[in-house]
Structures are given as C-alpha cells and as structure tokens.
N, CA, C and O of each residue as an XYZ file, in Angstrom:
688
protein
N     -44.935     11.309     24.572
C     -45.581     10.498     25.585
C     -45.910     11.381     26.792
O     -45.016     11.844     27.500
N     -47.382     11.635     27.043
C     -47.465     12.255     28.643
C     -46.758     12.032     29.614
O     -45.924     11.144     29.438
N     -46.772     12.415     30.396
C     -46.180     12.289     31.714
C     -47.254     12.825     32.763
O     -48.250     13.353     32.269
N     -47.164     12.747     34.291
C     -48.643     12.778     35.148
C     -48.710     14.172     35.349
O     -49.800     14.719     35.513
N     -47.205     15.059     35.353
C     -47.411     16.406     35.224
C     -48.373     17.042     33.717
O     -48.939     18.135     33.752
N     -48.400     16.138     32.493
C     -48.879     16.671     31.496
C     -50.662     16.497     31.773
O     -51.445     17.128     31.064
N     -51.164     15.548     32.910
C     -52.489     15.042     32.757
C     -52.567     15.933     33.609
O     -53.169     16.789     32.962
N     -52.327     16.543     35.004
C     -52.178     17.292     36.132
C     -52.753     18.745     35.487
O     -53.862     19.215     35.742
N     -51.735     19.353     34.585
C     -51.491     20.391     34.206
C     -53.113     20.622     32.925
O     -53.650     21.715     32.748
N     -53.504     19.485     32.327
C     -54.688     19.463     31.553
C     -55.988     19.351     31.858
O     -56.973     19.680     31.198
N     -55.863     18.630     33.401
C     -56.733     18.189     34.195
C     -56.979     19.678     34.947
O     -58.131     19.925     35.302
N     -56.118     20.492     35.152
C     -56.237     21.618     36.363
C     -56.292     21.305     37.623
O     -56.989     21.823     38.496
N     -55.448     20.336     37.717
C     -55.548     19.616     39.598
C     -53.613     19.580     39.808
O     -52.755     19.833     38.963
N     -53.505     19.299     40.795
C     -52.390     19.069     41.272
C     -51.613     17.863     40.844
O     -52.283     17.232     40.026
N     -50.825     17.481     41.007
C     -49.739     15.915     40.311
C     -50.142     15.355     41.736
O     -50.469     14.185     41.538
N     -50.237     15.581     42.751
C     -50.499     14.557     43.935
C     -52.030     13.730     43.393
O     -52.254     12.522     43.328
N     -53.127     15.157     42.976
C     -54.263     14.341     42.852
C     -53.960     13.433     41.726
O     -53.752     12.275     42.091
N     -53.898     13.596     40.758
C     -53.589     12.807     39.458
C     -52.990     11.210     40.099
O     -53.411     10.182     39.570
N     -52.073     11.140     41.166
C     -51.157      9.995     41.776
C     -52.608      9.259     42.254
O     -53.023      8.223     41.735
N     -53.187      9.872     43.167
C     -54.291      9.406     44.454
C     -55.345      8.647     43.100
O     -55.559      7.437     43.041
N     -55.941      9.749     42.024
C     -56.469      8.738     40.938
C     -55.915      7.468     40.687
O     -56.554      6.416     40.706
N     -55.032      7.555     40.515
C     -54.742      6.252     39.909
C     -53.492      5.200     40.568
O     -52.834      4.311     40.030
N     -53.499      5.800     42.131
C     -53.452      4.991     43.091
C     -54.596      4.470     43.729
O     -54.300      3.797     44.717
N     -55.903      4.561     43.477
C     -57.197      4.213     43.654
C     -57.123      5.004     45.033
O     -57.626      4.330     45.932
N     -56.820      5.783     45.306
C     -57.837      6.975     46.648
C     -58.475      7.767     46.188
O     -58.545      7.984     44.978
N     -59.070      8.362     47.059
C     -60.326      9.590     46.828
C     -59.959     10.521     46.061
O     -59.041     11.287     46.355
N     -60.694     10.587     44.863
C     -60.976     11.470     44.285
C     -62.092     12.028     43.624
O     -62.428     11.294     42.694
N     -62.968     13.269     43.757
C     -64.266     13.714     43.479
C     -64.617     13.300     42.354
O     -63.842     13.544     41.430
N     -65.916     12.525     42.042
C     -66.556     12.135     41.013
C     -66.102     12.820     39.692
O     -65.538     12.290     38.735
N     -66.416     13.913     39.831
C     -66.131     15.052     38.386
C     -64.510     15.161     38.662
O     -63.897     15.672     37.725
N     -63.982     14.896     39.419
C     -62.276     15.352     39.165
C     -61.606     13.959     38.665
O     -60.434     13.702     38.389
N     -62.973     13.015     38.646
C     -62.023     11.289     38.508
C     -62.590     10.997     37.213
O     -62.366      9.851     36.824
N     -63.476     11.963     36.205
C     -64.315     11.775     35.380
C     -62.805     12.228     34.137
O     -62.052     11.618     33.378
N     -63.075     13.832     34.642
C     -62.024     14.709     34.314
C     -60.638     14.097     33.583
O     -60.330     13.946     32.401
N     -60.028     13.849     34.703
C     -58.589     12.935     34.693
C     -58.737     11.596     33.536
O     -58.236     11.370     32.435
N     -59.318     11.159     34.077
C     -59.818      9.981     33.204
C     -60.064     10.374     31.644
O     -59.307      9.978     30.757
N     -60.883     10.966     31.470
C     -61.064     11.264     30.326
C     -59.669     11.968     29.423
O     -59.506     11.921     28.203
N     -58.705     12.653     30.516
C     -57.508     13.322     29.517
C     -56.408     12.178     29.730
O     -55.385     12.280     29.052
N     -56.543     10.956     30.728
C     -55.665     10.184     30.102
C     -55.676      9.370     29.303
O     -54.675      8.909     28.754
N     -57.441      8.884     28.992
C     -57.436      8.379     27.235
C     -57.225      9.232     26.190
O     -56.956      8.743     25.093
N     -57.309     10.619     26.345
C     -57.038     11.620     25.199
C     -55.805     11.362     24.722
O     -55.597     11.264     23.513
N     -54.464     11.169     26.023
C     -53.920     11.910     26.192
C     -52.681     10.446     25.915
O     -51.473     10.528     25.689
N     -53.806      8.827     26.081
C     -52.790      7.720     25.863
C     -52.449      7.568     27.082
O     -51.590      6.696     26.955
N     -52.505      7.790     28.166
C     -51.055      8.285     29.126
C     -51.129      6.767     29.936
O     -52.192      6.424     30.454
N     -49.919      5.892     30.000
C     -49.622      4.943     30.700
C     -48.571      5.274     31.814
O     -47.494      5.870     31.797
N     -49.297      4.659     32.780
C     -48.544      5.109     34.180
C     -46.488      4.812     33.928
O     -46.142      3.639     33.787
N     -45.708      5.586     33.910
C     -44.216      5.262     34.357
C     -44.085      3.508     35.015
O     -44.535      3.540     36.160
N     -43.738      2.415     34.740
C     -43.410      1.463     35.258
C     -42.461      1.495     36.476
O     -42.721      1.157     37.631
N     -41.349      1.957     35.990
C     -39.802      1.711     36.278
C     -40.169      3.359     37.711
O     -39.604      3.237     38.798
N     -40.947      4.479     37.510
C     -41.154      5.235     38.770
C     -41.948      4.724     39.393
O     -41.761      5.199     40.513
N     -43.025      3.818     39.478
C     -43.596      3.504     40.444
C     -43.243      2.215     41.052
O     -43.617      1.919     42.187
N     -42.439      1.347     40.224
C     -41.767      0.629     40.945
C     -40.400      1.303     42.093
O     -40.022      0.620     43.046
N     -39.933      2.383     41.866
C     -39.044      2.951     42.395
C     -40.292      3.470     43.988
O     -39.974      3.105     45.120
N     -41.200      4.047     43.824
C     -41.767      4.467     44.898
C     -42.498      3.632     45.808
O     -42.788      4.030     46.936
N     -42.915      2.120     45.237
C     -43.512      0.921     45.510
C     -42.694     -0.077     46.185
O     -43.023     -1.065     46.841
N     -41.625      0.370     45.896
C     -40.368     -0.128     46.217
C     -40.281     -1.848     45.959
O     -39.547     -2.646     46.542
N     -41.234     -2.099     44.946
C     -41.338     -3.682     44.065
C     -40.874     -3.214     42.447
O     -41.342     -2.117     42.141
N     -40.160     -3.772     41.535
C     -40.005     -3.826     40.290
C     -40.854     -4.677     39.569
O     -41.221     -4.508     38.406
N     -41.108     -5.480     40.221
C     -42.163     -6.900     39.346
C     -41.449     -7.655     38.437
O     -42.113     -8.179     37.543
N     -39.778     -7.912     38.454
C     -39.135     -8.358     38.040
C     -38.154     -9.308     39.025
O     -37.600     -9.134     40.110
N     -38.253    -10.554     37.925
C     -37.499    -11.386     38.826
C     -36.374    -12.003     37.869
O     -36.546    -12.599     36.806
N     -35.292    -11.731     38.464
C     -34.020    -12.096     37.746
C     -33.498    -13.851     37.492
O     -34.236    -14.714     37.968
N     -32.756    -14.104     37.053
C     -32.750    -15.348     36.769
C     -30.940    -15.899     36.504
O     -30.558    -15.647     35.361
N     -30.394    -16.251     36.970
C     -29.027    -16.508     36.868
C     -28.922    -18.124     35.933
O     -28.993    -19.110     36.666
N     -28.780    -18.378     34.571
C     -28.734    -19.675     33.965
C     -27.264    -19.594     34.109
O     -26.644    -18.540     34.250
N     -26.658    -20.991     34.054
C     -25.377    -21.745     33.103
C     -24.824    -21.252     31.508
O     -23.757    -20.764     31.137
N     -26.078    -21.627     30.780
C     -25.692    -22.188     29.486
C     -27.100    -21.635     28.785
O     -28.145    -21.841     29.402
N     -27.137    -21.094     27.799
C     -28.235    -20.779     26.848
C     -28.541    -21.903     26.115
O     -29.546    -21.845     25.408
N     -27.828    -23.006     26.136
C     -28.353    -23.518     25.021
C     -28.136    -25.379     25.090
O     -27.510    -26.264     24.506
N     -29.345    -25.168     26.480
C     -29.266    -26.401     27.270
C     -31.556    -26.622     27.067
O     -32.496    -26.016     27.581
N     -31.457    -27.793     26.063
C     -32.877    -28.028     26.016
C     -34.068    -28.356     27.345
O     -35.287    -28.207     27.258
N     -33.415    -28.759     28.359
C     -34.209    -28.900     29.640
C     -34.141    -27.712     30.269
O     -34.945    -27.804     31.196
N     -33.597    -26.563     30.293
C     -33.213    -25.208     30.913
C     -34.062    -24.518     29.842
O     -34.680    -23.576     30.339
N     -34.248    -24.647     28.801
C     -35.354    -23.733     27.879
C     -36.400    -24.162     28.309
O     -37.230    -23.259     28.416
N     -36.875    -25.444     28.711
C     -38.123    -25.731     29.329
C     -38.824    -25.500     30.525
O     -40.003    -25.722     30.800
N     -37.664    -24.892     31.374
C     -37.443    -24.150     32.844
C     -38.155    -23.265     33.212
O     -38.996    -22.997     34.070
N     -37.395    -22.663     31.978
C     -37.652    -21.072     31.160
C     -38.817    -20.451     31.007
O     -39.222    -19.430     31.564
N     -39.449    -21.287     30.035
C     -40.680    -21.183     29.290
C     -41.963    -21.054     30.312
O     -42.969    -20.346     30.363
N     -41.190    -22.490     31.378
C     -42.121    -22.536     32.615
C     -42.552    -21.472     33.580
O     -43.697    -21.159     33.907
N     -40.760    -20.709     34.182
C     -41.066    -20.120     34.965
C     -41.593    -18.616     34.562
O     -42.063    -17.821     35.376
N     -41.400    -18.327     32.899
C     -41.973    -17.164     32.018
C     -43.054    -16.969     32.341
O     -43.418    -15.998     33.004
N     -44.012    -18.188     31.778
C     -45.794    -18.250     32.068
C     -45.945    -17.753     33.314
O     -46.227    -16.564     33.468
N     -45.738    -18.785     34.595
C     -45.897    -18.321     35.895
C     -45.711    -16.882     36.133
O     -46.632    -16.081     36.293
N     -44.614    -16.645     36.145
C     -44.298    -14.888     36.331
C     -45.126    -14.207     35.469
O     -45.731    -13.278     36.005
N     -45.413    -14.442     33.894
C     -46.275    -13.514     33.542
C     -47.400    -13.196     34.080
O     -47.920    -12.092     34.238
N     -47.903    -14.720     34.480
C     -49.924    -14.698     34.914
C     -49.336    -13.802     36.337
O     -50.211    -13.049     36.765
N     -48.599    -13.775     36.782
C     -48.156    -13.072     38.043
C     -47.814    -11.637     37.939
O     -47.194    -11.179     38.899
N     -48.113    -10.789     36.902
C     -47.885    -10.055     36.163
C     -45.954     -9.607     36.811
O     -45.630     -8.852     37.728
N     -45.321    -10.197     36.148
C     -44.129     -9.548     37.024
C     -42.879    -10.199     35.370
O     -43.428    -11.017     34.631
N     -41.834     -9.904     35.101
C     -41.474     -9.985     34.265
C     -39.803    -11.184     34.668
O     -39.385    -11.435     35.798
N     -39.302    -11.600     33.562
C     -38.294    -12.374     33.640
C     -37.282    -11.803     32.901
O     -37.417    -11.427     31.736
N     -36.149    -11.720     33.631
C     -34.775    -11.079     33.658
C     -33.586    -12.245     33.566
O     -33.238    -12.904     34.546
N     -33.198    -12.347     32.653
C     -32.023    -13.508     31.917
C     -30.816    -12.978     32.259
O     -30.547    -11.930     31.672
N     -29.981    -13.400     33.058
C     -28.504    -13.228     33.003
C     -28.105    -14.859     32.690
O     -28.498    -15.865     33.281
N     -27.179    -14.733     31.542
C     -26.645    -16.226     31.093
C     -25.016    -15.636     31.568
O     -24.445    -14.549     31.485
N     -24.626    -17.104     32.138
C     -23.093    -16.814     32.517
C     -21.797    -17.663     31.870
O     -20.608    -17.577     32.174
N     -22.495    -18.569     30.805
C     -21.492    -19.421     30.136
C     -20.951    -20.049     30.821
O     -19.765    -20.274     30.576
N     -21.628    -20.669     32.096
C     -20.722    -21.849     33.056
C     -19.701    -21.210     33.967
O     -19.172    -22.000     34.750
N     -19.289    -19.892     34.041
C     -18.551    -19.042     35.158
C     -19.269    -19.229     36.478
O     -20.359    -18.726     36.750
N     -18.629    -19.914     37.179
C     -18.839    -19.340     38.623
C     -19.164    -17.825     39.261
O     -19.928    -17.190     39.988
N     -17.761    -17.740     38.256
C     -17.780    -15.955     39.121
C     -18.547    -15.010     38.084
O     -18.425    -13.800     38.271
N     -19.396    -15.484     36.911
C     -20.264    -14.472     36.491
C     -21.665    -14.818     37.242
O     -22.540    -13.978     37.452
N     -21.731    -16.080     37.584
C     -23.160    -16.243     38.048
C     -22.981    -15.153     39.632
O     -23.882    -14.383     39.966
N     -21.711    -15.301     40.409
C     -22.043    -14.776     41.795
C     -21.806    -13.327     41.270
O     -21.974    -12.678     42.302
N     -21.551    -12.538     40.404
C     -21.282    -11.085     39.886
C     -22.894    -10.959     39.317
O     -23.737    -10.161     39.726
N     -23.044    -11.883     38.361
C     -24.934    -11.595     38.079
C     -25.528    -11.676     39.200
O     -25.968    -10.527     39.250
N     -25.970    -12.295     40.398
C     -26.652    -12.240     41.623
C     -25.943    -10.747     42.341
O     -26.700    -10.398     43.247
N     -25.214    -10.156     42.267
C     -24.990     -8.585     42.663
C     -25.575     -8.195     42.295
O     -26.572     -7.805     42.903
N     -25.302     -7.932     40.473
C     -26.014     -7.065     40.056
C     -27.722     -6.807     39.711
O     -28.363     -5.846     39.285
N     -28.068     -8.209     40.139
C     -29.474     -8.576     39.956
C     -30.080     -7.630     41.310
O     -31.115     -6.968     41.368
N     -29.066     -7.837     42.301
C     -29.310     -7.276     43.758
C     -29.774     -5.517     43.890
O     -30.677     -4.864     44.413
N     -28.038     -5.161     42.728
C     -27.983     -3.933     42.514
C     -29.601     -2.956     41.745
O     -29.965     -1.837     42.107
N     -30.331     -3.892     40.580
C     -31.108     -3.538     40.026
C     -32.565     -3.574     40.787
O     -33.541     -3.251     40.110
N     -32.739     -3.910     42.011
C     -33.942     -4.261     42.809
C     -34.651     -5.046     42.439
O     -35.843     -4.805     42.629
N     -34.311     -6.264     41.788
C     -35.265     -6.908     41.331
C     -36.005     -7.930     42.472
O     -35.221     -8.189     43.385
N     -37.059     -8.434     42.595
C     -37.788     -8.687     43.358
C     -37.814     -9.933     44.174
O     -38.486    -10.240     45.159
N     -36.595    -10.779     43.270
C     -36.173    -11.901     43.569
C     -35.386    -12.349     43.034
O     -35.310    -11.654     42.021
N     -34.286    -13.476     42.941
C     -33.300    -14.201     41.742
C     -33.712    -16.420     41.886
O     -33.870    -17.291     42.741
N     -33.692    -16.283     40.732
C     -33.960    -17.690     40.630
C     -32.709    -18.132     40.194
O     -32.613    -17.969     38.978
N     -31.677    -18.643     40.713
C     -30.807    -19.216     40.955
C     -30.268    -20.635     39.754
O     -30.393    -21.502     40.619
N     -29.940    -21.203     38.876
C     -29.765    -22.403     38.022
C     -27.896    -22.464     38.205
O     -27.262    -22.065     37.228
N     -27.392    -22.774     38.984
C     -26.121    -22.182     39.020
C     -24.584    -23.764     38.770
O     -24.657    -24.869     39.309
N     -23.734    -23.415     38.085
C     -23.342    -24.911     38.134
C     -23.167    -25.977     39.419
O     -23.564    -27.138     39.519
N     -22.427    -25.150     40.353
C     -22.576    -25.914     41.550
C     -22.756    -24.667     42.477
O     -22.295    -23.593     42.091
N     -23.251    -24.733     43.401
C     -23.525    -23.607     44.623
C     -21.537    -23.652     45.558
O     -20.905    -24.571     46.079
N     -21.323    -22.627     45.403
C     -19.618    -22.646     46.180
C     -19.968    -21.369     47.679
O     -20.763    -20.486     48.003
N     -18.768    -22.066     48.162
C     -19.018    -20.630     49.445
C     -19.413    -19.528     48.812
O     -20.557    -19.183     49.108
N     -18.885    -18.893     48.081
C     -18.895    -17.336     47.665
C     -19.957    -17.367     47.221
O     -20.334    -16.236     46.913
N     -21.045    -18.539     46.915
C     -22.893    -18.449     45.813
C     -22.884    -17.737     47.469
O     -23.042    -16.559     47.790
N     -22.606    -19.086     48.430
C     -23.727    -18.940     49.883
C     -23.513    -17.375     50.459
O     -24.465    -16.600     50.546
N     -22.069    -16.989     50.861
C     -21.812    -15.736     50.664
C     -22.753    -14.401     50.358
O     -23.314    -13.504     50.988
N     -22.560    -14.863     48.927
C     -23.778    -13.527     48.344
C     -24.533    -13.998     48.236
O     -24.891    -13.674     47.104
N     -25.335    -14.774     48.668
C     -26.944    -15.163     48.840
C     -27.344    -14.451     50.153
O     -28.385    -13.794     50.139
N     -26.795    -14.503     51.002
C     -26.582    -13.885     52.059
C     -26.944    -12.441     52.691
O     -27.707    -12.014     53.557
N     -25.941    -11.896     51.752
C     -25.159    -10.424     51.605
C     -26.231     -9.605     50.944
O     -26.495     -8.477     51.359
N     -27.036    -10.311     49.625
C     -27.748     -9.168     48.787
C     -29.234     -8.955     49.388
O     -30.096     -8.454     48.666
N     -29.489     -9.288     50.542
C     -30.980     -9.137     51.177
C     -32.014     -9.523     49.667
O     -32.834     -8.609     49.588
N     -32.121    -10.031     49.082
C     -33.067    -10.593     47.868
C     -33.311    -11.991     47.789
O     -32.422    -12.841     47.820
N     -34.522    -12.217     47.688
C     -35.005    -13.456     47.716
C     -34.376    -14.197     46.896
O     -34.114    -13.746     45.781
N     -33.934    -15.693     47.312
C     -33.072    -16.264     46.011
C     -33.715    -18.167     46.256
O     -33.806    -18.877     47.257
N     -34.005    -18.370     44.925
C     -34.607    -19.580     44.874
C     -33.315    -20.152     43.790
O     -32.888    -19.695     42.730
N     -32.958    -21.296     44.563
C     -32.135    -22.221     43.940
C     -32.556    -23.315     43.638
O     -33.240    -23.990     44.407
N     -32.144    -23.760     42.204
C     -33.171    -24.608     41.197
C     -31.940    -25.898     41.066
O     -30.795    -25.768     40.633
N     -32.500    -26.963     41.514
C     -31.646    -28.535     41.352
C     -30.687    -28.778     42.345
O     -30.015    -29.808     42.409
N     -30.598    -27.491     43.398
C     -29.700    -28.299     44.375
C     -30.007    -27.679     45.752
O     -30.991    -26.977     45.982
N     -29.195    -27.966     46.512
C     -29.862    -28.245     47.948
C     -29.495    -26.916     48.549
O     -28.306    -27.188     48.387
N     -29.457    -25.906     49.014
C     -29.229    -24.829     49.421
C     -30.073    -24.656     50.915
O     -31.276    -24.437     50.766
N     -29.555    -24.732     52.410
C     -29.852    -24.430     53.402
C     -30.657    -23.157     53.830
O     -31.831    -23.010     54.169
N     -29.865    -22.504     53.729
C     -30.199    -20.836     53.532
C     -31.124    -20.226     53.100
O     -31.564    -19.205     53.628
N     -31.600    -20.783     52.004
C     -32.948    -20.088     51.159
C     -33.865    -21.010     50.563
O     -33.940    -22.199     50.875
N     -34.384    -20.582     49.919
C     -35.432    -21.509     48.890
C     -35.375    -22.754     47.763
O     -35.637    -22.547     46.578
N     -35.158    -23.515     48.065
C     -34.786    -24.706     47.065
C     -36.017    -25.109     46.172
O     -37.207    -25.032     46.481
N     -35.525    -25.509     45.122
C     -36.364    -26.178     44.064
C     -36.177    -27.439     43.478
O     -36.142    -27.289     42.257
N     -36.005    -28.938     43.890
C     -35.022    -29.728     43.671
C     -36.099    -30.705     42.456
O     -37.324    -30.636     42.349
N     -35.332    -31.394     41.825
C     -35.912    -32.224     40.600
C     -35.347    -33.509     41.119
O     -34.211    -33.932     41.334
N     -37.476    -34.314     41.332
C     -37.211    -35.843     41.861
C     -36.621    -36.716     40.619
O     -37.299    -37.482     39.934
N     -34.946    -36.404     40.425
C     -34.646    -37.403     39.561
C     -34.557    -39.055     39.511
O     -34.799    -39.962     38.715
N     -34.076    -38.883     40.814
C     -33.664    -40.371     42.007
C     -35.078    -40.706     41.853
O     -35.209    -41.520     40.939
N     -36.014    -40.436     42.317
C     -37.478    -40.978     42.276
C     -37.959    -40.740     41.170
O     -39.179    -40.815     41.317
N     -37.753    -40.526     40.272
C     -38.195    -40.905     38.622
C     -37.499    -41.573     37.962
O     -38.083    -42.024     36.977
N     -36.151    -41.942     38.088
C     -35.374    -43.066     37.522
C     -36.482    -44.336     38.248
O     -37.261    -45.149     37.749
N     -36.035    -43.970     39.792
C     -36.464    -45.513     40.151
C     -37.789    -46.117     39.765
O     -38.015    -47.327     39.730
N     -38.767    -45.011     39.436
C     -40.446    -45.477     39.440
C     -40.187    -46.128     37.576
O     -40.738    -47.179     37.245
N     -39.270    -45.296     36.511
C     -39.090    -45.478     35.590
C     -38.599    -46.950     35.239
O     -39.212    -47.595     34.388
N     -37.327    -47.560     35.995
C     -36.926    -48.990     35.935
C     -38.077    -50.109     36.397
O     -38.301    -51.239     35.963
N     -38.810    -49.214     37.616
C     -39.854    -50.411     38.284
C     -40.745    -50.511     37.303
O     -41.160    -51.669     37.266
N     -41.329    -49.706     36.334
C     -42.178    -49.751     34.961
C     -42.055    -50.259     33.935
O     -42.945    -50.639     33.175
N     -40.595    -50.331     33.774
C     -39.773    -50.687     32.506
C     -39.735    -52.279     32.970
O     -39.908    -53.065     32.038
N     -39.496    -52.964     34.507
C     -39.559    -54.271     34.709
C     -40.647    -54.963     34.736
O     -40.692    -56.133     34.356
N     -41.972    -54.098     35.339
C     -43.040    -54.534     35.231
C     -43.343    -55.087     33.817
O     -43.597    -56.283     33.673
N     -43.323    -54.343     32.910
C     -43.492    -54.736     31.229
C     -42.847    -55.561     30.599
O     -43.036    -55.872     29.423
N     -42.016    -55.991     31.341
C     -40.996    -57.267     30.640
C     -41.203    -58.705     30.952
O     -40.474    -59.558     30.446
C-alpha cells in the first residue's frame, strides 16, 4: 500500500506538496496533473486514522448501549448508523451488559480514543455517568433520559401512550 512519501518520492516533489494536493491548496497545474496521475497508478488512499490525528476530528462517534440484544435498541442503531454514515463519520459500539461501571469505563475510553462524540443509552445516569460526562471534554448525547449537563434525546412515550388510548377510545 503507498504511503504520501511513496507518491512524493514518484511524483519528484516534496511530502508537504503531495499534503497541499490533496488538502485542496495550491498546487501547479502540471504538478497536480503529475501527483494525480501516480496516485491512481499507485491506488494510493489518503491514511484515515493520520489525518484524523492532524485534523484533530476522527469522524467517529462512539456509542455506549446496555444490552445487545434489546429489539428497540437495534432500531436505535440502525437509525443512528444511516445518519452518521450520510454524515460520513462512522459508529463505534461499546456494549456493557447492564454494568454501570462498564458504561462509565466505556465513556473514558471512548474519551481516551478521540472520538468525536459519545451517544450515551445508559441504564440509569448515576453521579459518577454526570461525573465523567463532565471530566472527558467530549460531546455526549444521552438517549431516553433527562441529563442537565449535555445533550438529551428523550422518547415521547407519555405522549404516545396518551394519543394511543385517546385513539383506541375514539374507535370504540
């Protein structure tokens, strides 16, 4: 697999110019022709995981579930997959088997990995969630319950039962 020193070095230009190509800055017609042409030769797909390191975005957003094998949480899933994909940014699964303390140890390490955000599904939110929600400077969206601090996502259950009974009486 190339690397930008291998297109650099084929190209006869420097690894900065090779970056500025295909960071979209200036580069001379014939030197952007050049390049171009030896990175279809050559296959060469930009490093993900280094330019997220220099971009200082991963395009990954982590995800803290309960339970794998909860049918309304696969539908969550599926949901917030699409979204993030058309968003080109990827989805990161930590399942914690209903632990408290793996979900607030997965939100570290989600922290630790730079990921770009954590979407939160957690059994109940405890001091130590609010704690390290806090602590890990990362965006954290909490899904079904009420969280002060950050980003909530709550499901009108209360107002879909009730519109559901007023429907169910209407028809009777």
């Amino acid at each position: 697999m190339a690397t930008i020193e291998d297109i650099a070095r084929l190209a006869n230009v420097a690894k900065s110019t090779v970056s500025r190509y295909l960071n979209g800055g200036y580069v001379s017609d014939k030197t952007r022709a050049k390049i171009d042409r030896i990175i279809h030769e050559q296959h060469y797909t930009p490093n993900a995981f280094a330019r997220s390191l220099k971009a200082k975005q991963t395009y990954i957003i982590g995800t803290v579930i309960a339970r794998l094998d909860s049918s309304s949480l696969s539908q969550v899933l599926r949901g917030l997959d699409q979204k993030l994909q058309e968003a080109k940014y990827q989805l990161l699964i930590a399942n914690t088997n209903e632990s408290q303390a793996r979900e607030i140890q997965s939100m570290i390490n989600l922290a630790h990995q730079k990921v770009d955000g954590i979407v939160l599904l957690a059994t109940q939110l405890t001091p130590e969630h609010l704690r390290v929600i806090k602590q890990i400077e990362v965006p954290v969206l909490v899904v079904g319950q009420e969280c002060e601090m950050t980003y909530n996502l709550l499901n009108a259950n209360q107002a879909a039962a009730f519109e559901l009974a007023k429907r169910v009486l209407k028809n009777n």
